[in-house]
N, C-alpha and C positions, 0 to 999 in steps of 0.2 A: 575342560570343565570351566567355565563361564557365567554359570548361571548366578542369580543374586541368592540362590541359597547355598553356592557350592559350599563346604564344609561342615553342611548342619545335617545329623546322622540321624536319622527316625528309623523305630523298631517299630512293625509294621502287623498288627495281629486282625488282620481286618478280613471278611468275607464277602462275597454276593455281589455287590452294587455298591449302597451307599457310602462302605469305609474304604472301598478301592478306589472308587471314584476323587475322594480328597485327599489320600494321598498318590494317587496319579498326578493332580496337581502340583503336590511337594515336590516329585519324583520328576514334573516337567521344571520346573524352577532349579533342578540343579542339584535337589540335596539325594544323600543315599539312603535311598529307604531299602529297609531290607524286610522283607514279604516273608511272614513265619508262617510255612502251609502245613495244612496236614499229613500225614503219609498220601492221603487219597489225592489233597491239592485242593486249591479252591473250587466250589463248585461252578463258578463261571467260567471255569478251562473248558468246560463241556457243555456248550450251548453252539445253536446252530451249526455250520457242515464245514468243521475244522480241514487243511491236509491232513494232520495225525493228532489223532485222541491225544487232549486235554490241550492244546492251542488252537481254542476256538477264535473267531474273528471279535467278539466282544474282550475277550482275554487281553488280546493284541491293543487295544485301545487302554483297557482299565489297568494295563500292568506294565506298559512300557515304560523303561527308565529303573525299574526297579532290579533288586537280587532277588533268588528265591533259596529260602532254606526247607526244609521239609523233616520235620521233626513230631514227633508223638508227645504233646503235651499230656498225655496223662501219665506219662511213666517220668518218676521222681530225678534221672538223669538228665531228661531234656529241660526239665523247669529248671535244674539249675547252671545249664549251658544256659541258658536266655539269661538268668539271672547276674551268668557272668558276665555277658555282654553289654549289659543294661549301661554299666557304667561306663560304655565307651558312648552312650547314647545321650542327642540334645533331647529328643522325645519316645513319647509312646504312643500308640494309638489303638484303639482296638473298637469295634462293633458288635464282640461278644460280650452279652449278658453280663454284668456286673456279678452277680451270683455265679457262674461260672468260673469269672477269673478267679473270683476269692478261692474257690476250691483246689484251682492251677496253683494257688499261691503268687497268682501276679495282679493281684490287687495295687492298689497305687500305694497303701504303705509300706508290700513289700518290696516293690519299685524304688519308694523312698529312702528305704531304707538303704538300697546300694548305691544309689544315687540321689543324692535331696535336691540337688537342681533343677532333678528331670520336669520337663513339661510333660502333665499326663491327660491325654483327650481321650474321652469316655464316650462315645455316642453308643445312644440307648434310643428304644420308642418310646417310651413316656419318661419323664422326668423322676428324678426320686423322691420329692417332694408332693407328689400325689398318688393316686388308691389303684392307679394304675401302671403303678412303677413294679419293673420287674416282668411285664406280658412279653410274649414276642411281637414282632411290626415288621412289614413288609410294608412297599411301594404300595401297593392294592388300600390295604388298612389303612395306612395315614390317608391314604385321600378319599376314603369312606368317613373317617374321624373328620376330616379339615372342612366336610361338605363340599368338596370337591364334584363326584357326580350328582350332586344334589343340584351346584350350580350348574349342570348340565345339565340337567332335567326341563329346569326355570327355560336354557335356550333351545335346547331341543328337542322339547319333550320325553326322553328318556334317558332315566340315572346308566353316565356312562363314567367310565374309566379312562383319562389320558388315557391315548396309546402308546405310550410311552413312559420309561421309569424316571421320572420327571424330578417324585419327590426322593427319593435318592442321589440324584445327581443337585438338587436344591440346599436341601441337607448335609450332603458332603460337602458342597461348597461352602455352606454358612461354619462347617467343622473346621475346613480350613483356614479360613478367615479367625476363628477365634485361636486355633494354634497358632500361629502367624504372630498374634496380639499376645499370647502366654511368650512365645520366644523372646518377642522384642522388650515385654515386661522382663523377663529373666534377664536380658540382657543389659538392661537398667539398672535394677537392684540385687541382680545372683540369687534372690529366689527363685525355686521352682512350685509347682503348685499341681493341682487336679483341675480338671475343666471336661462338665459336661453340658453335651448337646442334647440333644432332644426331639426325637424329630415333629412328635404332635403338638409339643407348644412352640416348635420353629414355622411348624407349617399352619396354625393356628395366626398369629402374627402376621403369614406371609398372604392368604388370605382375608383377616379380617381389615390388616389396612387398609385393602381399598373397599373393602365389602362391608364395614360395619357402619359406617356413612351414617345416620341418621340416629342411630345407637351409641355413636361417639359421646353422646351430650344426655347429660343426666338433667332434667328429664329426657328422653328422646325427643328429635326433633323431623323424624321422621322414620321410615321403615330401613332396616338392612338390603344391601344389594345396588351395585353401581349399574344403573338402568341399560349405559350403554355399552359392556362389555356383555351384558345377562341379553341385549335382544336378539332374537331368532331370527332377524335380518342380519345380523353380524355375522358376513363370511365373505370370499370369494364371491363376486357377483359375474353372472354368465355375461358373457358377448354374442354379439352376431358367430362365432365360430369358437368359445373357447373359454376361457376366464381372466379374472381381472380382480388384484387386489389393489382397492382405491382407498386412501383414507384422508380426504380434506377435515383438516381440524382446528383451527383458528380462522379467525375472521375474514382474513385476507383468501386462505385458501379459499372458502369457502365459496368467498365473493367470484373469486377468480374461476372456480369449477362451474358457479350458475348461467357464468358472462360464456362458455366453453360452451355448455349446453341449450346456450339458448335464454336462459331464462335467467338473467340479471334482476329482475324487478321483483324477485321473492326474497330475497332478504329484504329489501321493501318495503313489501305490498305482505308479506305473511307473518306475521307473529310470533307463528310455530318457530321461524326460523331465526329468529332478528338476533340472539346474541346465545352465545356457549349455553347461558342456563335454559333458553328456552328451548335449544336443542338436542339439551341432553333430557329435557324433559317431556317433547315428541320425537324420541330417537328411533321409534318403530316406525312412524311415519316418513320421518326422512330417509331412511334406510331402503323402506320399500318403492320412494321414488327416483333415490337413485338406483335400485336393480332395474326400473322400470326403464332408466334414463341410456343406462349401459346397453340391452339388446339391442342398440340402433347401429352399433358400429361394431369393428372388427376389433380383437383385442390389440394389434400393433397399433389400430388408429386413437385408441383409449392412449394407450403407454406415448404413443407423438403426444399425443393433447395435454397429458396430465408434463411430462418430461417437460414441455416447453411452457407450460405455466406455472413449474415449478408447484404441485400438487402431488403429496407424497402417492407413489402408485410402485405394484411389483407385478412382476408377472409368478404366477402360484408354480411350483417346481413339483416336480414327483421327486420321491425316492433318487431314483435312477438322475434327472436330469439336473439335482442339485452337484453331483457327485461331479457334473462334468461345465457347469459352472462358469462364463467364461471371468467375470470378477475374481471366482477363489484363483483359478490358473493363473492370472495376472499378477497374486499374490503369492504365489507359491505354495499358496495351502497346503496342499499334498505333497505328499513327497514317497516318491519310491524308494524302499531299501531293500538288500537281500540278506534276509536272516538265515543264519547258520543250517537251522532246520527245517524251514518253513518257506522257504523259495523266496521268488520275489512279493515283497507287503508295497498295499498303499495306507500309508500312514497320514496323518494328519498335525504340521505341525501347530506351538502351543498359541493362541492365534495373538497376543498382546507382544508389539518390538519397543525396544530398548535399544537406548542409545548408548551405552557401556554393556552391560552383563544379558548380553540376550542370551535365553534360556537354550540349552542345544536339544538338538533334534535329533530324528532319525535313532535312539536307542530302544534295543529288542528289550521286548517281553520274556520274561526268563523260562526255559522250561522246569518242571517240577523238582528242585532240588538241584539246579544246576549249579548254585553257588554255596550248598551247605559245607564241605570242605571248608573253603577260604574263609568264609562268617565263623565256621566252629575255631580256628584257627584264629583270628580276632577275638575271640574271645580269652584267648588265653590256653586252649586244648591244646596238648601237645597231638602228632600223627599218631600216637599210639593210643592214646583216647579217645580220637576220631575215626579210625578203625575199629575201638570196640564197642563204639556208640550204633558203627554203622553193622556189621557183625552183629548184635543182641536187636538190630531193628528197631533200634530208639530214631536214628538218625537215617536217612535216604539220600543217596543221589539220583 
């Protein structure tokens, strides 16, 4: 164990997506997080086509690194196993309802109360400070809230949905980053404290910076909406055979992609084009001349041109042919391991290296209760209380 958080111990009460999601990060940096499931188990063990029920292939990503215990929070034996353990704990984490916990009795002043050091991360959907604190929030929601498919709409014509759980894995990471900040605070002054997220004024912020642009300024100084991430020319533009992600974006590039195609003398000779502002302010026009510009060649002859002008440009990847990559191979992105119960995994290691404590790799995802033993035992249980925790079906392996 090497990682730069080895020795920092996080209790781990998180579900779905966006609280797995940051502490998977903790869990890739090294520290022990230990995963409090239900008897059922998280419900992200059972998504898409597992070898065996409840280690799905999303599981395996959001839970590696971690322990699992599997205990009944609503019976009064296991809140107070957690509650032993608390105090061997640097943090807490959880993305159940704040109402909830209180009822658990693991609220952050009963937390406090066994431990005053603990760092306690709260991520909620709405904030407690406004009229919608206390709703549930999923992925979907926040980016119906944040105008999300609204800004989809403006590009292409119809309110969509990332297809992807975007704001979850956005959110978790802004979760972690602010534990991260409570620790390093703790470890300054030996307080500990509560810290909540939030995921609609996180993603409200994340959002309106670049999108409130002319609304910045009291009075306003223009309308909301960055013209050239919102136009409906912004994508993949087709080739003679294929597609082609080009993006010249400073001056130089620019000059360099006109001189490429032929047409040098339009930054110029045209107006529309002559510096950032006025191309961000005909960006539908420039956008539709260069798709127009791109059908004349092949997409390897784009990727020489752009490559050799130094013109940022990618080739658009599926699903499938990112996976095989030849840049991530080069890096070892992947990595094969063979899990106790789940054959051979391709895993993905944590992608940032360090020059002392690189973070290690290659550790399984736990199955449902495979570590509640050793955690109840940590906490102080003797085997005979572990037995009759597991016996009266408080506690699971």
């Amino acid at each position: 164990m090497t990682g730069p958080l080895t020795g920092i111990r996080v209790l781990d009460l998180t579900t779905v997506q966006m609280g797995p999601w940051c502490t998977r990060i903790l869990a890739d940096y090294g520290a022990d997080v230990i995963k409090v499931e239900a008897p059922e188990g998280d419900s992200s063990r059972y998504t898409g086509i597992p070898r065996h029920r409840g280690m799905s292939g999303s599981f395996q990503h959001n839970a590696r690194g971690k322990r699992s215990i599997a205990i009944d929070l609503k019976r009064a034996e296991a809140q107070e196993a957690i509650l032993r353990l608390a105090p061997s704990c640097d943090a807490f984490v959880s993305n159940i309802r704040p109402q909830a916990l209180a009822r658990l009795g693991l609220d952050y002043p009963a937390l406090a109360k066994v431990n005053p050091t603990i760092v306690y991360l709260s991520m909620v959907g709405y904030g407690s400070a406004g009229r919608y604190a206390g709703r549930p929030a999923y992925d979907d929601l926040i980016q119906a809230a944040t105008a999300i498919p609204m800004l989809l709409q403006r590009s292409t014509g119809e309110p969509r949905y990332i297809p992807m759980a975007a704001i979850d894995r956005i959110v978790g990471g802004a979760g972690a980053n602010a534990l991260l900040a409570g620790l390093l605070s703790r470890a300054r002054t030996g307080v500990g404290q509560m810290i909540e997220v939030p995921m609609f004024e996180t993603m409200a912020q994340f959002v309106l910076s670049e999108h409130m642009q002319g609304r910045t300024f009291d009075p306003p100084t223009g309308p909301t909406g960055y013209p050239r991430t919102l136009s409906p020319h912004r994508r993949p533009y087709k080739t003679m055979d294929g597609y082609i992600a080009v993006l010249p974006y400073n001056d130089g590039q620019w000059r360099r992609f006109f001189q490429a195609a032929g047409k040098s003398e339009l930054l110029e000779t045209d107006s529309r084009f002559a510096d950032m502002a006025s191309r961000t302010a005909n960006i539908d026009s420039l956008y539709q001349m260069i798709s127009q510009e791109l059908l004349t060649r092949t997409t390897d002859d784009w990727l020489a041109i752009c490559q050799e002008n130094d013109i940022p440009c990618m080739r658009p990847h599926t699903l499938d042919s990112l996976i095989e990559d030849p840049h991530l191979a080069d890096a070892d992105f992947f990595q094969f391991v063979e899990h106790p119960s789940e054959g051979r995994l391709r895993t993905m290691r944590e992608p940032s290296t360090w020059s002392q404590t690189q973070p290690p790799t290659g550790r399984f995802a736990p199955r449902l209760g495979e570590n509640t033993r050793e955690i109840l035992a940590e906490a102080g249980l003797s085997q005979e209380q572990i037995d009759a925790l597991l016996a009266a079906k408080i506690a699971f392996t």
